[in-house]
C-alpha positions in Angstrom: 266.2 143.8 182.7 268.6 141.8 180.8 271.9 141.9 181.8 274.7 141.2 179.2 278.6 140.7 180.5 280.6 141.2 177.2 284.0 139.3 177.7 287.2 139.6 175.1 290.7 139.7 174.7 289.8 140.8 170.8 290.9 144.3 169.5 288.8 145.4 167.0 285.6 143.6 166.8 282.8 143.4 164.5 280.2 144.6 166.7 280.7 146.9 169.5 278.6 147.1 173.0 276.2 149.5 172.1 275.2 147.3 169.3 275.0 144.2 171.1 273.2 145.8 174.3 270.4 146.6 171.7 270.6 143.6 170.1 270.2 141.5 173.1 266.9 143.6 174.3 265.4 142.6 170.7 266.0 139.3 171.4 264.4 139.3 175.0 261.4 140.8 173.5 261.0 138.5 170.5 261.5 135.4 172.9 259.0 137.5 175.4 261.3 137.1 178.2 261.1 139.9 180.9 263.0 138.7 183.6 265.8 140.0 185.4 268.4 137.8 184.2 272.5 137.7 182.9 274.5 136.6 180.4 277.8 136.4 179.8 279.0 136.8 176.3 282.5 135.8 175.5 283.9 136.7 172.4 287.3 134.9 171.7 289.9 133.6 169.4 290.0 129.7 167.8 292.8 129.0 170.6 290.2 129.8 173.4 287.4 127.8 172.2 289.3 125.2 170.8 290.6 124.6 174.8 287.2 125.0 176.3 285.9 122.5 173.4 288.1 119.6 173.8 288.2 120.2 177.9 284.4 120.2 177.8 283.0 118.6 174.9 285.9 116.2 174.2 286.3 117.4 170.4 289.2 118.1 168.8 289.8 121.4 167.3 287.7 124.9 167.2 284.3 125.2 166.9 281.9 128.7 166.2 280.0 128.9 169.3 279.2 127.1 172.5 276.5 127.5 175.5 277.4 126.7 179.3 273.7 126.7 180.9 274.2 127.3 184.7 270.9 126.2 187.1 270.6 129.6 188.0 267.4 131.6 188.0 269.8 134.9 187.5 272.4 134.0 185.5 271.2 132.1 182.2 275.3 131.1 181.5 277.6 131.6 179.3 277.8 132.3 175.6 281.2 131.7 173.7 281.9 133.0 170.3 285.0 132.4 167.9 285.3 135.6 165.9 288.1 134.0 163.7 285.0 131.8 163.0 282.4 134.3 162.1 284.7 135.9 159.9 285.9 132.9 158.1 282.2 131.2 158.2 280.2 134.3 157.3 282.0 134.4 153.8 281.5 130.6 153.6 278.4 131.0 154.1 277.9 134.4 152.0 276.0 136.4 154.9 277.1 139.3 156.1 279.3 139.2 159.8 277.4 141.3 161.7 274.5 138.5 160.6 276.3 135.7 161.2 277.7 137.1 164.4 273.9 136.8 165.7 272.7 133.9 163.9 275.6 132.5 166.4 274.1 134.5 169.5 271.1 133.4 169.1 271.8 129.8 169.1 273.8 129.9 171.8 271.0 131.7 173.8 268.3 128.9 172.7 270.9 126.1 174.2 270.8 128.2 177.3 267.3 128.7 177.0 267.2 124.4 177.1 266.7 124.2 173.5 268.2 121.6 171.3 269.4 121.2 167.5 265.8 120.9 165.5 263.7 122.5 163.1 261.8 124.4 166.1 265.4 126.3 167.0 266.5 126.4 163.2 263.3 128.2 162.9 263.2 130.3 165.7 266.7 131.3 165.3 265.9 132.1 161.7 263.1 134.5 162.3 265.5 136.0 165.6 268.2 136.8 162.9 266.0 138.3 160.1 263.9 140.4 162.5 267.3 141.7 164.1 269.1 142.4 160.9 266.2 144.5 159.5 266.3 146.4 162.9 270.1 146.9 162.5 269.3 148.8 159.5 266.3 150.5 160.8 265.6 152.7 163.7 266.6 151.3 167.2 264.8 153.8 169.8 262.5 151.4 171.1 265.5 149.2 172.4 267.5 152.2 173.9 265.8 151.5 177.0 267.5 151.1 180.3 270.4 148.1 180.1 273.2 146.9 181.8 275.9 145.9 180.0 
């Protein structure tokens, strides 16, 4: 079972936990994980990620999304995403926010996963987000399984 923490000091965002409980068992099973695991999702503001992206990464400003793999078996790490950024980049990029939302997700989860930036992930993470979106609109019953968010 995957287990999801969902983290945020956001009112009002684009996706609630129902919706991204589901979303994450797709994702398992399209990857073909089945292990017990966790992650923890943090969705923020630019300020937060901006902090955690210069302490960390030593860049300057905000950035969409980062990935903190721990070496644990359990835990997989953390996921951070900028909703300020997924509104403002979504319309940039003409997609939809609830698309763009996972297209985010999902690469985050293939850093923690030990993937890096290449056509294998910008593949994979393509064929995650078009396979999740068509479920979004479709019926979810097989992924109402048992989950702990």
């Amino acid at each position: 079972m995957v287990k999801v923490i969902v983290k945020t000091n956001l009112l009002g965002l684009i996706i609630c936990k129902t919706e991204i409980k589901r979303g994450f068992i797709f994702i398992f099973d399209f990857l073909n994980l089945h292990k017990d695991v966790q992650i923890d999702l943090i969705l923020c503001n630019d300020n937060f990620i901006k902090s955690l992206n210069e302490k960390f990464l030593n860049c300057i400003g905000p950035t969409n999304v980062l990935s903190f793999p721990l070496e644990d078996e359990f835990n997989l790490g953390d996921i951070v995403v900028s909703i300020p950024a997924v509104i403002r980049e979504s319309f940039l990029y003409k997609q939809e926010r609830i698309e763009y939302f996972w297209r985010l997700v999902c690469h985050g989860l293939l850093h923690l996963l030990g993937y890096e930036h290449g056509p294998e992930m910008f593949v994979l993470t393509d064929d995650m987000v078009e396979k999740l979106y068509l479920l979004q609109n479709s019926n979810y019953s097989k992924y109402n399984r048992q989950y702990s968010l």
